[in-house]
C-alpha positions in Angstrom: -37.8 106.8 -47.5 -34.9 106.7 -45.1 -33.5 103.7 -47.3 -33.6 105.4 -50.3 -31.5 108.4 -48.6 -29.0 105.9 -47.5 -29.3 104.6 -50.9 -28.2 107.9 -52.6 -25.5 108.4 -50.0 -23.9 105.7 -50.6 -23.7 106.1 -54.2 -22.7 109.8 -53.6 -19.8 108.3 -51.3 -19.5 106.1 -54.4 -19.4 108.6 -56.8 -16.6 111.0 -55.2 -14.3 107.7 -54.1 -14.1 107.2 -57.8 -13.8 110.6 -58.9 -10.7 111.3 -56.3 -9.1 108.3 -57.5 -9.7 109.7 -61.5 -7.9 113.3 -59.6 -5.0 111.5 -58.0 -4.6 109.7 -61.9 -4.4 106.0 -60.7 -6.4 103.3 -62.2 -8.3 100.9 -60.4 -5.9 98.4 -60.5 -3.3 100.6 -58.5 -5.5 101.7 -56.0 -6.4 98.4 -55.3 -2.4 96.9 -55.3 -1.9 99.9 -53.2 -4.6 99.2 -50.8 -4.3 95.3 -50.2 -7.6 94.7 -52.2 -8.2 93.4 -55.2 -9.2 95.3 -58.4 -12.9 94.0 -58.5 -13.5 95.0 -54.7 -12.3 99.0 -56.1 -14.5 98.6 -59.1 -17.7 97.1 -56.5 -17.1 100.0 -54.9 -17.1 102.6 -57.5 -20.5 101.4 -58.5 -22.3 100.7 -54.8 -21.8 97.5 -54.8 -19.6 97.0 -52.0 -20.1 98.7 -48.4 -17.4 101.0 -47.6 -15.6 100.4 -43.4 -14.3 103.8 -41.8 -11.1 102.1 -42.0 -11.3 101.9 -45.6 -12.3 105.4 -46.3 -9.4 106.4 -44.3 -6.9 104.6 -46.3 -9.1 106.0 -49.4 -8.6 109.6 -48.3 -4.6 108.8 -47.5 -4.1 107.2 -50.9 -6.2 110.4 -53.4 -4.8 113.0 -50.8 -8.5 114.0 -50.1 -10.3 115.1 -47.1 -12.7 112.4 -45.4 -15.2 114.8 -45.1 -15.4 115.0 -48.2 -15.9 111.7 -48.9 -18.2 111.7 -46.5 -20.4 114.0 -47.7 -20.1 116.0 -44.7 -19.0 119.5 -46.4 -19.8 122.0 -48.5 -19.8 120.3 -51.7 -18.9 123.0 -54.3 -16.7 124.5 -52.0 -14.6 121.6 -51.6 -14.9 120.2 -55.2 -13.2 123.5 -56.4 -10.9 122.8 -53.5 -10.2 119.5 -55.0 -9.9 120.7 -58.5 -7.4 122.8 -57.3 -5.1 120.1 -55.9 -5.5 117.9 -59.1 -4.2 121.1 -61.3 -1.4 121.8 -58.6 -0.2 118.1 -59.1 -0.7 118.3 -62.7 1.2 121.2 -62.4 4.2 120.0 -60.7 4.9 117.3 -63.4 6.0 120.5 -65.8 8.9 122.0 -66.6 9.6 125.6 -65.3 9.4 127.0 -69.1 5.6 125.0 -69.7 4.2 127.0 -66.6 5.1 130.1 -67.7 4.0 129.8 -71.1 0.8 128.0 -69.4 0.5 130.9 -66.9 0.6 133.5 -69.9 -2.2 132.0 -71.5 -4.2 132.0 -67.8 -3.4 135.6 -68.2 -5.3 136.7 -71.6 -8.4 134.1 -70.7 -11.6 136.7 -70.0 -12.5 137.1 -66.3 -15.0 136.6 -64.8 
């Protein structure tokens, strides 16, 4: 039983590794030139393959501009994915020009609240 939760934790860990690297909008190819590995180790990892070292998910967090924690699995996880969401639109954000984000922040203004 206890296997099985490690098991699921590591391909939670899994899971979230590749989803910040989908937010921060490199492939695995640059994460892994970026990191000194090589592209199959990201893609071994990505799929539970491959244990993860504390060092690594330290560089992991560095490189996606994540919290550890969150890789980790040691937070709140809605609170934090919104959290994360959040960043991704912010940099998304940044690569506009001043006229796209106020024509993108009138249409935020007549989408229905909740």
């Amino acid at each position: 039983m206890e296997n099985n939760n490690l098991n699921d934790d590591r391909e939670k860990i899994a899971s979230r590794l590749k989803e910040a690297r989908v937010m921060a909008g490199l492939s695995q190819a640059q994460a892994a030139d970026r990191l000194g590995l090589q592209r199959p180790a990201i893609s071994e990892i990505e799929s539970a393959k491959r244990k993860v070292s504390a060092e690594e998910i330290i560089q992991f967090a560095s490189l996606y501009r994540v919290d550890t924690s969150w890789l980790l699995l040691q937070d709140k996880e809605n609170e934090q994915s919104m959290s994360q969401h959040l960043k991704f639109a912010a940099r998304e954000l940044e690569k506009l020009s001043e006229d796209d984000i106020r024509k993108l922040i009138d249409v935020l203004k007549i989408l229905p609240k909740k």
